[in-house]
N, C-alpha and C positions, 0 to 999 in steps of 0.2 A: 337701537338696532340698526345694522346697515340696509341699505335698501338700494337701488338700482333706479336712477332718475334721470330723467329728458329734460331738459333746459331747449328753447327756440326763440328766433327773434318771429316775433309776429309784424308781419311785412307783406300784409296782400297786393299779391299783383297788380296790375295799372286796369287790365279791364275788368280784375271783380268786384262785384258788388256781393256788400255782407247781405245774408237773407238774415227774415226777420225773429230767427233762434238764434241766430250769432250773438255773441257777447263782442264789440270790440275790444282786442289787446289780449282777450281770456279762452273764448270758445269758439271754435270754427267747426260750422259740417260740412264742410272739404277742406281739411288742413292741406292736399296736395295744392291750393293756391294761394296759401295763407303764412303758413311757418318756413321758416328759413336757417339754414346754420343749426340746425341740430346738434347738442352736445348734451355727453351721458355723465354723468356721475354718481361716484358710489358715496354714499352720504349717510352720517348716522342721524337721523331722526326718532323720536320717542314714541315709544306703544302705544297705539289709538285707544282712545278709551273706547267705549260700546256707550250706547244707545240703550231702552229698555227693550227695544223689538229687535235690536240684533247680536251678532256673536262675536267671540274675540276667536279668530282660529289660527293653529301655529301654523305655518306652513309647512309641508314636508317635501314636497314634489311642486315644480311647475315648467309648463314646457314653453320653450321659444317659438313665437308662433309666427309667420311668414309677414303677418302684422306688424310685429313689434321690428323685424328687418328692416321694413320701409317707412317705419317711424325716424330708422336713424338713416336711411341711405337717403340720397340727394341725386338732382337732376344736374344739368350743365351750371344752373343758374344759383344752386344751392335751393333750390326747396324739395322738402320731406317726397318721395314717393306716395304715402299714402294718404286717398283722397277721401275718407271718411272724418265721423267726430273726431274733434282733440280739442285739450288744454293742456298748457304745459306750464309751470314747471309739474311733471306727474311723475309717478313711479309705475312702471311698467311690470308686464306680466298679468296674463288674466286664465292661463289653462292650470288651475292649480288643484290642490286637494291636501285635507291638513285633518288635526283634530281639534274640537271645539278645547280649548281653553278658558270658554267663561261665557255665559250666556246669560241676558240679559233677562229681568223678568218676563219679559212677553216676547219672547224669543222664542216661538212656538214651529216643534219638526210638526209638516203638514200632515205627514203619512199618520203619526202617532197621536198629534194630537196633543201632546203634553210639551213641554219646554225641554229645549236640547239638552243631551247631557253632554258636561265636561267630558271629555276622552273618545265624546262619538268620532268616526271617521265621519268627514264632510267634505263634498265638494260641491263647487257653487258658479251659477248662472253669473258671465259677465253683463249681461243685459240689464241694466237697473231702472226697471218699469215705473211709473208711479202707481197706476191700476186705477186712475180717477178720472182721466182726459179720455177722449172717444176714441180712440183707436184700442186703447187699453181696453174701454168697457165694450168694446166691437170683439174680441178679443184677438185683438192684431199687437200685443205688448212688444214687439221688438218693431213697433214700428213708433212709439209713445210718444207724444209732442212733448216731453220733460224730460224724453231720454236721458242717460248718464250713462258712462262705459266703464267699470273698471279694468284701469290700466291703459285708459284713452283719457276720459277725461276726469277722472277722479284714481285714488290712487291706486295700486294693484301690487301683485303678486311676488314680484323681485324682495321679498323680505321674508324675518321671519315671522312677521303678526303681520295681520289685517282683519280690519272689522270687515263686517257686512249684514246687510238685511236678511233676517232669519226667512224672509220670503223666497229669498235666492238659492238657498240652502238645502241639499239631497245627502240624508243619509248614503256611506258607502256601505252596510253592513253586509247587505246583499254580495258582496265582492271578498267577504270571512272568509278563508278557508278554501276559498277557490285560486287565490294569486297569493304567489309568497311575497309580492310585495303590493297592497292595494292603492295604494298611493302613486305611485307610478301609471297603475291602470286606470286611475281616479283622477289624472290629472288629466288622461286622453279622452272624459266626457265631451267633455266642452268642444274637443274641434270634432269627434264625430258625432254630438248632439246637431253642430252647424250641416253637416252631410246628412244626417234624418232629416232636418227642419227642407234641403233641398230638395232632397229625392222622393221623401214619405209626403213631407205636407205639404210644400207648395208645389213639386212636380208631380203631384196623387199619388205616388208608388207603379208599382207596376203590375201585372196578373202573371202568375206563374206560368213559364212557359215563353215569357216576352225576352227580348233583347233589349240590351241598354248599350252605350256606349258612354265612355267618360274620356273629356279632353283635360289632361293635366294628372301625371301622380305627385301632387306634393301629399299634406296628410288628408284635406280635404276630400278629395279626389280618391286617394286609398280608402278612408275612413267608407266613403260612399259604394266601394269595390266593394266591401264585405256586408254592408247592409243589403246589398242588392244581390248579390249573390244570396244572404241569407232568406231574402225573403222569396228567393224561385225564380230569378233570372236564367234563361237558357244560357245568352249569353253575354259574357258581360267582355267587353272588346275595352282596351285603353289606348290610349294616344301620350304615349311619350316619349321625350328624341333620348333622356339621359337615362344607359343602360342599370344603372342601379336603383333609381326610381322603378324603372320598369320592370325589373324582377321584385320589385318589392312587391308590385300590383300583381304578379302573380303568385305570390305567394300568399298575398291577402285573396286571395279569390278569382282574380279572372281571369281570364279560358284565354283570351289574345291579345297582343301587344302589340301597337305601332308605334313605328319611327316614325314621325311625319316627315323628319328631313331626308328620308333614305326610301321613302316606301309616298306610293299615291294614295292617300287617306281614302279619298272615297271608294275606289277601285278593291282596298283591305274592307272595308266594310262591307262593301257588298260580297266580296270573296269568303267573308267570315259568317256570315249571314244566310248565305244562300238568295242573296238579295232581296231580302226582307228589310233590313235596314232593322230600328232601332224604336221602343215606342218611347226612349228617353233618352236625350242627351242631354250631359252635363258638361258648364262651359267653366270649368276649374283651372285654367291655364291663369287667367287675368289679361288676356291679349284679343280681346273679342276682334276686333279691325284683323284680326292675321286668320283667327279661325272662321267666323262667320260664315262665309263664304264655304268652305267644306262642309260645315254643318246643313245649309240651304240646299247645297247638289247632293248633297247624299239622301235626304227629305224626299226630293225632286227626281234621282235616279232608280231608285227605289222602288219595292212596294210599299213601304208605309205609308200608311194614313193615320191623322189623327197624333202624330208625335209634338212629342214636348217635349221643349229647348228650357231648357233653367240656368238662370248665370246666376252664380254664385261669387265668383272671383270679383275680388274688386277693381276698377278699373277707373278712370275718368276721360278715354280713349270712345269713340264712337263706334256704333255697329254701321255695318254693309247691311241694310234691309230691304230683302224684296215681297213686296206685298203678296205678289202673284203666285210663289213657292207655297204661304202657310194660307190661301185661301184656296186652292184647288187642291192639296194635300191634310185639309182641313188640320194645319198644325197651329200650335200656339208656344207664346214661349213667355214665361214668366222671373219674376226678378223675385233672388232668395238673400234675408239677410237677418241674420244672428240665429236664436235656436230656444228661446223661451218661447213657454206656453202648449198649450197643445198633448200633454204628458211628455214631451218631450226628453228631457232629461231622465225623469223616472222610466222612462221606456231605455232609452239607451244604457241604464245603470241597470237595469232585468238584463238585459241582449250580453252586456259583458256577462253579469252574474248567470247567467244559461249559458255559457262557454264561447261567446264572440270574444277573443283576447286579443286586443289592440295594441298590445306591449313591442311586438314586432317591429312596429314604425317606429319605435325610440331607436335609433342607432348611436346615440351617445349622450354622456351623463357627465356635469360639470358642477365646478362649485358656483355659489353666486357671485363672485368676483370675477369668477370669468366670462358673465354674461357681455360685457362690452365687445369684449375681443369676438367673441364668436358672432355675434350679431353683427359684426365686420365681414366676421369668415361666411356668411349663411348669406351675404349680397353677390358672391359669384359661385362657391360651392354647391353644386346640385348635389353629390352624393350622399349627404346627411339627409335623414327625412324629416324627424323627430328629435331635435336637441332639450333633455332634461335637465333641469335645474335641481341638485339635490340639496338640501338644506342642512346645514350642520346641527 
């Protein structure tokens, strides 16, 4: 089967030092200082066999996700943009949704209880927990000292088989009859399951009637517009400079749009607000050094009390913190990363299945041979939001 794979020279920089989960040569948790010279290839490789505990699924859908861009895009110096896990040579793609193909004997769906069947629709957690190490049994699994990524550092999605742990594993049935293509909708769990994991569980949610603000519409950031809207935001305010992202945020959901390069951010927030300000914001841009600082004066110019900042975007760039802002505005701000556990996924596969349709943020649909080029085109193209992957 062909597949879609990353090749890097491993070449950590002169001042890092591997921590003590690095593999050298194999696994880095910051590949932005470790991998170098990224190159993709389409490569035929043989059908995973399964495991007894997990499943063979074909793939049908999987989306390109702003991750898998800065796997391939580079700095002045040639290393990877993105500063999370990796091993490479991998096969990328981790937002997918397929149907089970063959499942192994203890390859048990959670919900049912019994062993997946051939033909179920499925989509699947990239988070690959072990569930034994203390974070796991704390129940913090995307935070797991044995972590594994598929489609970082084990293989993923850009194919037409891949196995995986039936542990990872969400019926789409829920999604029958509701979308004429569930697959498509099935493959946009995963990035808006990472927008619930920000805004529900580690930013608490919010209480009907509250304001939010979100900096950033890529789908993250959109995905987050319509969860917060659906759960009773007044108002939900976005911050984007590029005008087709930013109609897409309102079309997902929120009530107002900033340019930050054309409009004084804090000055629209409070204008939009009635200078209440925000009991959340989301730092979805990946640019924290540029926003910070708007997010603090708006805290600060405000009447809110008691708001929480969630970064979500990956970065390896430093924040502006002022202590004195979130200790007299009794604010906090916490750090959000993957989207296991929690009901997490089974919640956002109800919220589509009860009519939140995510399909919208696809703006275009390609084959897998074209994923190279376009993962080219998605390093300067802001008008795309959601590039799918359709599977022959």
């Amino acid at each position: 089967m062909k597949t879609v794979r990353l090749y890097a020279s491993w070449d950590p920089k002169p001042a890092f030092k591997l921590g003590n989960k690095d593999i050298s040569g194999k696994l880095t948790y910051l590949g932005s200082q470790v991998w170098r010279n990224p190159e993709l290839r389409i490569e035929d490789v043989p059908i995973p066999t399964i495991k007894p505990n997990e499943v063979l699924i074909e793939v049908k859908r999987c989306g390109i996700c702003g991750s898998d861009v800065h796997m391939y895009q580079i700095n002045e110096d040639g290393y990877i943009w993105y500063p999370g896990l990796t091993a490479f040579p991998c096969t990328l793609g981790h937002e997918f949704a397929g149907v089970v193909a063959k499942a192994g004997n203890e390859a048990i769906n959670k919900r049912t209880n019994k062993r997946f069947e051939e033909g179920e629709p499925v989509t699947v957690e990239e988070m690959v927990w072990c569930g034994q190490c203390k974070p796991c049994c704390d129940g913090y699994p995307n935070h797991c000292e044995a972590l594994q990524e598929i489609g970082f550092s084990i293989d993923g999605a850009y194919a037409k088989y891949i196995a995986a742990p039936a542990k990872l594993c969400w019926s789409l049935k829920k999604l029958e009859g509701k979308y004429q293509d569930i697959f498509m909708n099935g493959s946009l769990v995963e990035p808006t399951s990472v927008a619930y994991n920000a805004v529900i569980e580690r930013g608490g949610g919010i209480r009907p009637g509250e304001n939010v603000v979100i900096l950033g519409a890529g789908p993250v950031g959109i995905a987050a517009t319509a969860i917060l809207k659906r759960a009773g935001a007044s108002v939900v305010l976005v911050s984007e400079p590029n005008p087709h992202r930013a109609a897409m945020a309102k079309k997902m959901g929120a009530d107002y749009t900033i340019n930050p390069a054309e409009e004084n951010f804090v000055d629209k927030v409070k204008e939009c607000t009635d200078n209440e300000g925000a009991a959340l914001y989301l730092e979805a841009t990946g640019l924290p050094h540029i926003v910070t600082d708007d997010i603090q004066n708006c805290i600060w110019e405000t009447k809110s009390v008691n708001s929480t900042v969630v970064i979500v975007a990956r970065a390896d760039q430093r924040m502006p913190l002022m202590g004195e802002v979130f200790q007299v505005r009794r604010g906090k701000i916490v750090g959000a990363q993957g989207h296991s556990g929690h009901g997490t996924f089974p919640n956002v596969i109800s919220l589509m299945g009860s009519g939140m349709d995510m399909s919208p943020m696809i703006t275009k649909t390609i084959k897998l041979e074209e994923v190279p080029e376009n993962l080219k085109l998605l390093q300067t193209d802001r008008e795309n939001c959601k590039i799918s992957v359709k599977m022959d």
